[in-house]
N, C-alpha and C positions, 0 to 999 in steps of 0.2 A: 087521698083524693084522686080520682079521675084526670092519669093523663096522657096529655097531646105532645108529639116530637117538638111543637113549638114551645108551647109551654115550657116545657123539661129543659130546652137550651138555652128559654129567655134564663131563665132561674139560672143554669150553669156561669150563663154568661155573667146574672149580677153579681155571683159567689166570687166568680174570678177578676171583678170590680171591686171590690168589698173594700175603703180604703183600713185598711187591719193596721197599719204604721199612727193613723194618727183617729184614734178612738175618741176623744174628749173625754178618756175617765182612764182610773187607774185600778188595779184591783184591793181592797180595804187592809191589806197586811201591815202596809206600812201609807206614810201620805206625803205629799209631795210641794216641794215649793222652787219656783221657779225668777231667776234674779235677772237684773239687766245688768253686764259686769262693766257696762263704763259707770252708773251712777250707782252700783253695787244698792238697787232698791230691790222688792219684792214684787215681779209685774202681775203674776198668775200662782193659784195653791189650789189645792186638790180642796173638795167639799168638805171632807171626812177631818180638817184641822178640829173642825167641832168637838168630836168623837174624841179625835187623839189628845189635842192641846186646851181645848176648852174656848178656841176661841172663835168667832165667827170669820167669815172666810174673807168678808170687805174690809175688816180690823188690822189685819195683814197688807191687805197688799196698799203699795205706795208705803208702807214702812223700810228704811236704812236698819242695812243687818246690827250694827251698835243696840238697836233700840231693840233686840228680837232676839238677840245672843249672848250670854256670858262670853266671857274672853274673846270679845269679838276681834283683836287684832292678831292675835294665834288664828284664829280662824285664817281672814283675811289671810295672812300669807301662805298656809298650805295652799287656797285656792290661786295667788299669783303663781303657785309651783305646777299648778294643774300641766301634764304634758300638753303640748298645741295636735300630738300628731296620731293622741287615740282617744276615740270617743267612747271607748266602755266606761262604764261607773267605777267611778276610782274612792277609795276608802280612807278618807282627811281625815278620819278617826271620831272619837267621840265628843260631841256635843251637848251644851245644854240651853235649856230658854230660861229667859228672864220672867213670863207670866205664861200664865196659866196651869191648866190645872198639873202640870207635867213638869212646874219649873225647877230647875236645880236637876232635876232627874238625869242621867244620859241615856242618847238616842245616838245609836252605829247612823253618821251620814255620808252618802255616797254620792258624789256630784261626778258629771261629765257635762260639756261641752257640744251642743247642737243646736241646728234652729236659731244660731245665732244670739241666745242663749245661756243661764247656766241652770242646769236642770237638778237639783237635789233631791234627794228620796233618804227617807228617814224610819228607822226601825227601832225596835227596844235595842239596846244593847246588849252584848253577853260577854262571858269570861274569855277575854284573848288567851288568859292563859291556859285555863281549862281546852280553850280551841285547837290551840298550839299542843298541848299535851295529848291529844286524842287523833287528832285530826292528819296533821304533817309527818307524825311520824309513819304514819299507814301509804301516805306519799311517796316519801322516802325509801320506804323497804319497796312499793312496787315501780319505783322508778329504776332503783340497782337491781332488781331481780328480772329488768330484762334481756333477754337473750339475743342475741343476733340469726339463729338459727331458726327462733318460733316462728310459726308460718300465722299468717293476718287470722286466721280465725283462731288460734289457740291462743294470741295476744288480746284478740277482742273477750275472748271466752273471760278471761283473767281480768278484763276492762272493768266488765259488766259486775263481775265477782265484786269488786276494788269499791265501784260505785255503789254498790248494795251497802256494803260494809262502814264505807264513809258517810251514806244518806238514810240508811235503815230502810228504804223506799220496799215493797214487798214482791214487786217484780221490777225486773229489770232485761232491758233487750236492748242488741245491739242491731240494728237492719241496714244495706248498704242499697244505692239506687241502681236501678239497672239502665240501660239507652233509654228506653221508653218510660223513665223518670218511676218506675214500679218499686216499693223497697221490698224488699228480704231477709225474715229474720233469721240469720246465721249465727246469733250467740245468748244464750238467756239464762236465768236464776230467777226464781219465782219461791215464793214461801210454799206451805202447803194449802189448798182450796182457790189459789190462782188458776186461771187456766193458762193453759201451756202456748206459745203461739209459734217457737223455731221451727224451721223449716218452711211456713208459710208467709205468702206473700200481701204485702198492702199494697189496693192500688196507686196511680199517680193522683189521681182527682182527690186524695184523701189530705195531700198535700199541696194547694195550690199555688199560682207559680209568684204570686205575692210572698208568700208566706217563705217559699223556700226563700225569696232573696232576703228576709228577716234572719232564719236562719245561716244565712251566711255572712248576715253583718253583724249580729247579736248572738252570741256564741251558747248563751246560757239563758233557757226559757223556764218559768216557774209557774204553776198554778195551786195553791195551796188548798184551793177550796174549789170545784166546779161551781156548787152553789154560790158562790160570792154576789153582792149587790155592788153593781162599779157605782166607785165615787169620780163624781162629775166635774170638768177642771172649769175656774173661776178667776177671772172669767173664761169663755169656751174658746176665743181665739189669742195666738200667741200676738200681745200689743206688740211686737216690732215687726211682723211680717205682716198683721192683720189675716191670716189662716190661721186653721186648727195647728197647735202645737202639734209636731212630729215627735214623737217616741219610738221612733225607732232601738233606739238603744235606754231604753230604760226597763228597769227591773221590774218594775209594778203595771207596768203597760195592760192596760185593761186588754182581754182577746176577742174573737169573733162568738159570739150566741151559739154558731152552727157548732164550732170544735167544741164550748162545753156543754152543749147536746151529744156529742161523741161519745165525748167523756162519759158521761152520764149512761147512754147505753151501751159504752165497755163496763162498766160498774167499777169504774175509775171516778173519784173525787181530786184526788190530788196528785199530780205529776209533776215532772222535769224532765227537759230535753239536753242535750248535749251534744252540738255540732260538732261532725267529724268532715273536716275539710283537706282535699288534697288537691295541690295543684292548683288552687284558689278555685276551687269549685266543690260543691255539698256534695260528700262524698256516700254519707251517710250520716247516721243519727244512732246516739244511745237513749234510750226513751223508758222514764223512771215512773211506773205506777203505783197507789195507793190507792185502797177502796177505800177510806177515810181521808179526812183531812190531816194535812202534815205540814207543818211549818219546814222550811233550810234558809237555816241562817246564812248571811253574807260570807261566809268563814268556809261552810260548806261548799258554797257554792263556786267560792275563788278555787277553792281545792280540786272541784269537778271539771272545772275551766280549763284547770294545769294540767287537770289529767286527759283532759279532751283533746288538749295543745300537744302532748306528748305521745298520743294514739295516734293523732292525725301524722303527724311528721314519720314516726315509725311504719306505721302503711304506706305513706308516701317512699318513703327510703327502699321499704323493700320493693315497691312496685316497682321503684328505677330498676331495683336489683333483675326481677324479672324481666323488666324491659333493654334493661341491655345486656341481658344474656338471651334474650329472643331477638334482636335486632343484629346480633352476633352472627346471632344462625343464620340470619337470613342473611346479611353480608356476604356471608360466605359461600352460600347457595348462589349471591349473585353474582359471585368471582368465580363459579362452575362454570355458569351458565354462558356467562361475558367471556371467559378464556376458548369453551367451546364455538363461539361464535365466532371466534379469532381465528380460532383453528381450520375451519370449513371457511373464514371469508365470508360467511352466511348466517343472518337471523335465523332463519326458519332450519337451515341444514343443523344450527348449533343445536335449534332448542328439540330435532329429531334426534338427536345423539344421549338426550338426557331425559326421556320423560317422566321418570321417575321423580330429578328434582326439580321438573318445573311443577308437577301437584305438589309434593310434599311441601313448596316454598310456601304455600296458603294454606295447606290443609285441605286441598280439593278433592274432588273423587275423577275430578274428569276439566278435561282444559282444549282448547281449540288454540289453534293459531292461525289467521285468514292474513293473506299477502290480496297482491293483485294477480295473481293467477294460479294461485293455492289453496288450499282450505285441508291443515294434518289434524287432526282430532287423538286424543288420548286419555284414556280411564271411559269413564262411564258418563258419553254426553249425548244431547237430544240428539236429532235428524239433520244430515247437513240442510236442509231446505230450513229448517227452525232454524241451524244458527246463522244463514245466510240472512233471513230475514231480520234478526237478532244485529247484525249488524248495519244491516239496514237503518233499523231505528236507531240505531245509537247512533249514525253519522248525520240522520237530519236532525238529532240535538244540538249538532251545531256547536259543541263544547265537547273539547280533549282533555277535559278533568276524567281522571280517575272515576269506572260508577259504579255503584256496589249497590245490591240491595238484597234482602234477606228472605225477600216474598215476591217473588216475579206477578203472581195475580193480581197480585194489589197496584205494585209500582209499574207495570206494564201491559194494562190490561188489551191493549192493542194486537198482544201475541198471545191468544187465548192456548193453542197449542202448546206453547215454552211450557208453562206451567204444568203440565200434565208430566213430563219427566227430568222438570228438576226447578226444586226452590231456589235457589242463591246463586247469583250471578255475580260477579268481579271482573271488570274489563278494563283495559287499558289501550288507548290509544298507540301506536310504533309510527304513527306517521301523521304530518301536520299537513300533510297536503290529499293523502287517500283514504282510503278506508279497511285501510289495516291495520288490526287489531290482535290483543292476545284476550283471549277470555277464559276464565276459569269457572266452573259450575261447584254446586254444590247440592245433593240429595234432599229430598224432605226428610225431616225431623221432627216427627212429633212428640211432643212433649205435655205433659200433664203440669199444668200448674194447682199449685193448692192454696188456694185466698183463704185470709180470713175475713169471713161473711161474704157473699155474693157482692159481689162490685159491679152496685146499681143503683143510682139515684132513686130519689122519692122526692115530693113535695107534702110541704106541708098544709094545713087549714088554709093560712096565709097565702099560698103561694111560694113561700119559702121556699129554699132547697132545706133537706132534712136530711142527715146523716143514718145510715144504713143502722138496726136495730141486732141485728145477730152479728156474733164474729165468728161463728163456728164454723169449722171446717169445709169449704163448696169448692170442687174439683171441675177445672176446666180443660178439653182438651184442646191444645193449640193446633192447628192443621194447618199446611200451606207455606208451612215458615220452615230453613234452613238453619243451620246454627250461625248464628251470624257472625258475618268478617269485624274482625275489631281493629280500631285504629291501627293498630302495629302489620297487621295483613295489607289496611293502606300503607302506611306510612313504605312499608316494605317496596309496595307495587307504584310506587312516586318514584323510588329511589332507582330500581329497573330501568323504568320507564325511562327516567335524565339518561343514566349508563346507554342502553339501547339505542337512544334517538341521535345519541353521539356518536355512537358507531356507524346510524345509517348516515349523518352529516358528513361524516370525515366519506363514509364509501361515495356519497352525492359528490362530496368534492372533488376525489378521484375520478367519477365518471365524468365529471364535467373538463376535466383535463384530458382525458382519456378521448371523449368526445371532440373535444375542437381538436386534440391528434386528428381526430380520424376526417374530419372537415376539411382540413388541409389535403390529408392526405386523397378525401375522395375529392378535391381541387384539382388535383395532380392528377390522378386517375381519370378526370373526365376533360382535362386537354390533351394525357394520353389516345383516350380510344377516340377523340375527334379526331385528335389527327393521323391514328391507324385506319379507322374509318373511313376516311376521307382519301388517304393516299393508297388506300386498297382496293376504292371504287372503277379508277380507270384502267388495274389488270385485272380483276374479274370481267368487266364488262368486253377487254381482249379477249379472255378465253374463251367467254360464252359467243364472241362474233366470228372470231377464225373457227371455230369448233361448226360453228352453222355453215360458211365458208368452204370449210372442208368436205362440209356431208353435200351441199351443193354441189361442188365442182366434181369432188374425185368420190362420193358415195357409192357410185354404180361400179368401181372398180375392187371398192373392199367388200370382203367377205363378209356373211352373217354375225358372226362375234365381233370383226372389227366395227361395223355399222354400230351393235348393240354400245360396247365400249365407248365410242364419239356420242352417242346419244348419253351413255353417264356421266359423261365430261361435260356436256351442255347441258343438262339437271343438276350435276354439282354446282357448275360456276352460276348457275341463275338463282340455285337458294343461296349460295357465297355473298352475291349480292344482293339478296332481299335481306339477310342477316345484318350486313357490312353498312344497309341503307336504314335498318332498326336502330343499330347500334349511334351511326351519324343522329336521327333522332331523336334517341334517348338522351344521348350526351348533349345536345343540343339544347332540351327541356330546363336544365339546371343552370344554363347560362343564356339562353334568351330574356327580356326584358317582360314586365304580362302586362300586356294591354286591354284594359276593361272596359266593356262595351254589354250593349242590352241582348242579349241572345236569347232568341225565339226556339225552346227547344222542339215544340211542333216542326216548322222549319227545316230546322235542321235536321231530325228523323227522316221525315219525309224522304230528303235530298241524300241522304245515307242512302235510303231503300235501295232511291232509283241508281247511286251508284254500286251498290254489288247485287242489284236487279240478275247480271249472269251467274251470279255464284247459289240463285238460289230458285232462277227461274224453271219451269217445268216440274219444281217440288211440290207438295201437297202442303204447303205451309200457311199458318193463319197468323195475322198480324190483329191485335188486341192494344190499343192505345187509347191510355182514359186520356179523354182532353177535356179541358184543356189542359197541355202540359205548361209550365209557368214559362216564362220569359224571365233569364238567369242575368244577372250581374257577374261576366265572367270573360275571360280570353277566348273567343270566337276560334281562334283557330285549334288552337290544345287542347278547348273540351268537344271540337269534333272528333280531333282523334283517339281520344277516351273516348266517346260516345262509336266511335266506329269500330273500337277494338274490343270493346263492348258486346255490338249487336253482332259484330264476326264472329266474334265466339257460341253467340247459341246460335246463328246458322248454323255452323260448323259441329256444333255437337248434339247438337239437335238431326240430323239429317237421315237418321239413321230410323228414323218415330215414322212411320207410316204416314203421321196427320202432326206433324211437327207444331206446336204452338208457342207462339213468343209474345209476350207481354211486355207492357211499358207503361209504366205509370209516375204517380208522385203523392208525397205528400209532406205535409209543414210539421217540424217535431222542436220542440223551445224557440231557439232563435235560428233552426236550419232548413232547406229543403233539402229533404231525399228523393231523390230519384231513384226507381229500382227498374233491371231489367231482368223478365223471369223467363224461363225454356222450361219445356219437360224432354230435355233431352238425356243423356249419359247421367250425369253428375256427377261427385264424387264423396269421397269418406272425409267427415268433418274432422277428422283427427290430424287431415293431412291441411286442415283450412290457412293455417301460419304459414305455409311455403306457397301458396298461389303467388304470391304478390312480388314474389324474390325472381332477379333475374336467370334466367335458364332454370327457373325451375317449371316441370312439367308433372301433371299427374297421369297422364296417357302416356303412350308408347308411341311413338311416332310413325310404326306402321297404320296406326290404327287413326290416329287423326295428327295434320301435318300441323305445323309452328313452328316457330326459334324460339317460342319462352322468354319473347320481351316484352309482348303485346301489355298483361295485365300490370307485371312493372312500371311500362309506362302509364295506365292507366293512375297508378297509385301516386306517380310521382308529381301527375296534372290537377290530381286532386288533393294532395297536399302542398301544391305553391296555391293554391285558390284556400289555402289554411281550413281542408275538408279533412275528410277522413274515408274511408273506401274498407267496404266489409262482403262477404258471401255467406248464404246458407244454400245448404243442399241435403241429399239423402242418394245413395248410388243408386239408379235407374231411376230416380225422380226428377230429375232435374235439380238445376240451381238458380238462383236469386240472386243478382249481382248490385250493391248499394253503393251510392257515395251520396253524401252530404255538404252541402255546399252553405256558408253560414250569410245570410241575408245582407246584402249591401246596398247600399246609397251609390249611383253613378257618380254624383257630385261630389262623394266623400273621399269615392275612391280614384276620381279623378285626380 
């Protein structure tokens, strides 16, 4: 039929509703009776007693097993022996009825425990010992004939063998699941005129996620006949819960329409499944076909159970074995990499000294490491602007979990570029406060998968979902995906990541002790230079007054050179003291108290201009002030002198521009204002942009423009007691842009 994406999902969605646990029928092999075990009556029986016992199915129930059982007190007590702590159908042995048409006969019955409950299921009986002689010892031999050396697929090869041999089933296959719940068949034995299916893969939809949790509570699934007519339970709900009885764990469990539709178009009649669990999760499946119908007795079936019980733990075993000789490796990779760190003092220095096994640690091709003022790249990765952005996104996730994914296009579609040179991504947070990160990449890898039948729904007349009609070979190629990180690549990159984040903790800790040293010690240092500063002020400002003194009184008696000489003594002692009166201010800013008040920084520009009106009057200069400028929440007196040391600077390196132009503007950015002041005067090389802010330091030559190299110091130091931050761009001969941000306050708050 004709379909629509809605259509097709509502149908997907009822399949994966489908209550398949509690069917209300059984399928007709064997039939079922269902006891209340405090008043040990009969409350519920499958339709089909008709069929099997000759009796009708109301004649039963409300019967006491005495009146329904030979030896009913043998009975009764293997059922008191029932274990409390497992609900599989357990084998009380053989039974007989008192009427009908079957009476005296025995019948193999199997009772378990559910639904509150006691649920028995009843078959012909057969020769235990004939069972015993066939059956166990084929067990037996492939229990001791295993190896500790065989690897999971020549064990399963040998499973599948084992199962053929014990069930006579005509194919038989082993498939395991993949991440995306896909199985694959990795091991099989088929008769002649079966078709072949190893190597190829079933989808997940063909197993839906009901059904798997069946499989992992019911170990051993049977269907003897596709065709079968389910007999109907009698009545339809269990009397002590009032809902349908739950058959979870019963042997006869009638199945869903759609699977023996499957069935039917693999030209499969009769099957058995066999969970293979590791880790308490479906590992996979050993999955028994017949194109006819086939009975397996109870006998078989325990035997297939044993051997499924026996597969699984040996998978399981050697997986650990695998996993902790690759968890070895990596250990050890991480005691490289942790001791290099040790050695340099430094994350990023350690992990330059190894790049080799920081990819090898994941299997990368290529890996990044981003600090806060780094970005080292090694093997084969995107663009630093792609991994820039890359981290980007992962720090507004907002979560320092571990993130892996094996299709950047899919899982990141925000970075449509990432994807164009490289699928698989693995990152790791180093820091719980920045956004530094270690990242590892991985290539595309395309890969060809090989389904059996296209994997793609249908609908039926109904509406139905309808199970795909061909299994034959359909070739898909995967694009866009990397080989994916497997748990152990995390687990690895957890284990890191603790190591590293301890290293940067213990160095945090250091610095933090390192830092109040140096707190103190710049305590010290700044009652030092007060008080050299201070006591330096009243003999400079002697030698700058006798030195004028001099040239006054006795100038017309000394010589050309002497005159010259007195004139550098009274230009040394007058920068001595504009130096000695920076310095008193600097040191000053750090132990002043700040007093917060509403400052109009209009205003105050303005009264800037007009005081160094001489330093710039008869210039060809243009003053550009977007206003309004804001009215700051700030220390009145400290951010004039930022705001003054400021605009001195692009007069002063601006002056040299023919048509000198100065800008002043503002604007709001989250919860700050910035102010910026712009010139197209000098400027300088942004390489050199870290040392503007440090004292004495200069990027000019001081023939060329004058200063002491305290001015911007101090600017940085007025904007960070106002808890701002202070930054510059520029470009040499374009000028520069000088910013500070000041964060929004309340007068009231801050009063």
């Amino acid at each position: 039929m004709t379909l629509s994406p809605e259509l097709l999902q509502s149908a997907i969605d009822n399949c994966a509703r489908e209550p398949i646990q509690i069917p209300g029928s059984i399928q007709p092999q064997g039939f079922l009776l269902v006891f209340d075990e405090t008043t040990m009556t009969i409350v519920q029986v499958s339709a089909n007693v008709l069929s099997w016992l000759g009796m009708e199915p109301q004649t039963l129930i409300g019967a006491e097993l005495p009146r329904v059982f030979d030896d009913c007190q043998r009975l009764l007590e293997r059922l008191a022996a029932l274990p409390d702590d497992d609900q599989n159908p357990f084998h009380v042995g053989d039974v007989r009825f008192l009427e009908g048409t079957r009476a005296g006969m025995p019948m193999a019955m199997m009772v378990h425990r559910h639904d509150q409950v006691l649920i028995a299921e009843f078959e012909p009986a057969s020769d235990m010992s004939s069972a015993y002689g066939n059956v166990y010892p084929l067990m037996r031999t492939f229990i001791s004939q295993m190896e500790e050396t065989e690897t999971i697929e020549a064990l399963s090869q040998r499973s599948v063998a084992e199962v053929k041999r014990i069930t006579g089933f005509a194919r038989v296959k082993a498939y395991r699941f993949d991440a995306d719940g896909s199985g694959q068949v990795y091991a099989e034995v088929a008769d002649e005129g079966y078709q072949r299916y190893e190597g190829l893969s079933f989808p997940a939809a063909d197993i839906p996620a009901q059904a798997r949790a069946l499989y992992l509570a019911n170990r051993v699934r049977v269907i003897e006949d596709a065709n079968y007519r389910p007999s109907p339970l009698v009545p339809a709900n269990n009397p002590l819960t009032g809902a349908p009885l739950d058959l979870s764990f019963a042997t006869l469990r009638s199945v869903s329409p759609v699977h023996l539709q499957y069935m039917r178009n693999m030209q499969t009649l009769a099957s058995m499944s066999i969970s293979i669990v590791v880790g308490g999760q479906l590992w996979g499946l050993i999955s028994c076909h017949h194109a006819t119908p086939r009975p397996v007795s109870f006998q078989t079936r325990t035997a297939c159970e044993l051997l499924g019980s026996v597969l699984s733990l040996q998978i399981e075993t050697k997986q650990a074995q695998i996993k902790s000789q690759r968890m070895l490796s990596l250990r050890r990779q991480i005691v490289q990499m942790l001791a290099s760190m040790a050695d340099l003092d430094s994350v990023t220095r350690g992990l330059q000294a190894m790049p080799e096994v920081l990819l090898d640690f994941v299997q990368a091709s290529g890996a990044a490491v981003i600090s806060e003022a780094t970005l080292d790249v090694y093997g084969q990765t995107p663009e630093r602007q792609h991994i820039y952005d890359l981290t980007q996104w992962l720090s507004a996730r907002g979560s320092h979990e571990v993130f892996a994914c094996d299709n950047v296009g899919r899982d990141i579609p925000e970075l449509p570029q990432l994807s164009q040179s490289v699928s698989g991504v693995l990152a790791m947070a180093i820091s719980e406060l920045h956004s530094n990160y270690i990242i590892w990449f991985r290539p595309e890898y395309v890969r060809v998968v090989n389904w059996a039948g296209k994997p793609e729904k249908t609908l039926s007349e109904s509406g139905s979902l309808s199970p795909r009609h061909s299994f034959a070979l359909w070739q898909q190629t995967m694009r866009g995906y990397s080989r994916p990180w497997d748990e152990l690549d995390i687990e690895g990159v957890v284990e890191l990541r603790a190591a590293v984040l301890g290293i940067v903790l213990r160095k945090a800790e250091e610095m933090a002790a390192l830092a109040e040293e140096l707190k103190k010690s710049n305590k010290e240092l700044e009652a030092f230079s007060y008080s050299v500063s201070h006591d330096l002020r009243a003999p400079l400002r002697h030698i700058a007054g006798y030195a004028e003194l001099l040239n006054d009184i006795e100038g017309g008696k000394l010589s050309e050179r002497g005159v010259r000489f007195l004139d550098n003594i009274s230009e040394s002692a007058r920068f001595a003291g504009t130096l000695v009166d920076n310095l008193l201010s600097f040191s000053q800013m750090g132990r002043s108290a700040m007093r917060y008040s509403e400052v109009d920084l209009n205003a105050m520009v303005e009264s800037i201009r007009r005081e160094m009106l001489p330093d710039y009057e008869g210039r060809d200069l243009q003053w550009r002030i977007s206003e309004p400028l804001p009215v700051l929440i700030a220390d009145a007196a400290f951010l004039h002198l930022a705001m003054r040391n400021l605009l001195s600077n692009a007069i002063k390196y601006s002056r040299n521009q023919s048509a000198a132009v100065i800008e002043i503007g503002s604007y709001e950015e989250d919860r700050n204002v910035v102010v910026y002041i712009r010139d197209n005067g000098v400027g300088f090389d942004m390489q050199y942009a870290g040392k503007l802010f440090g004292v004495f330091q200069r990027l000019h030559r001081m023939e060329e423009f004058e200063g002491t190299g305290i001015g911007l110091a101090s600017v940085r130091r007025i904007i960070e007691r106002h808890d701002g931050s202070v930054w510059a761009q520029s470009e040499l001969g374009q000028g520069a842009t000088f910013y500070f941000a000041l964060p929004k306050r309340s007068l009231t708050v801050t009063l």
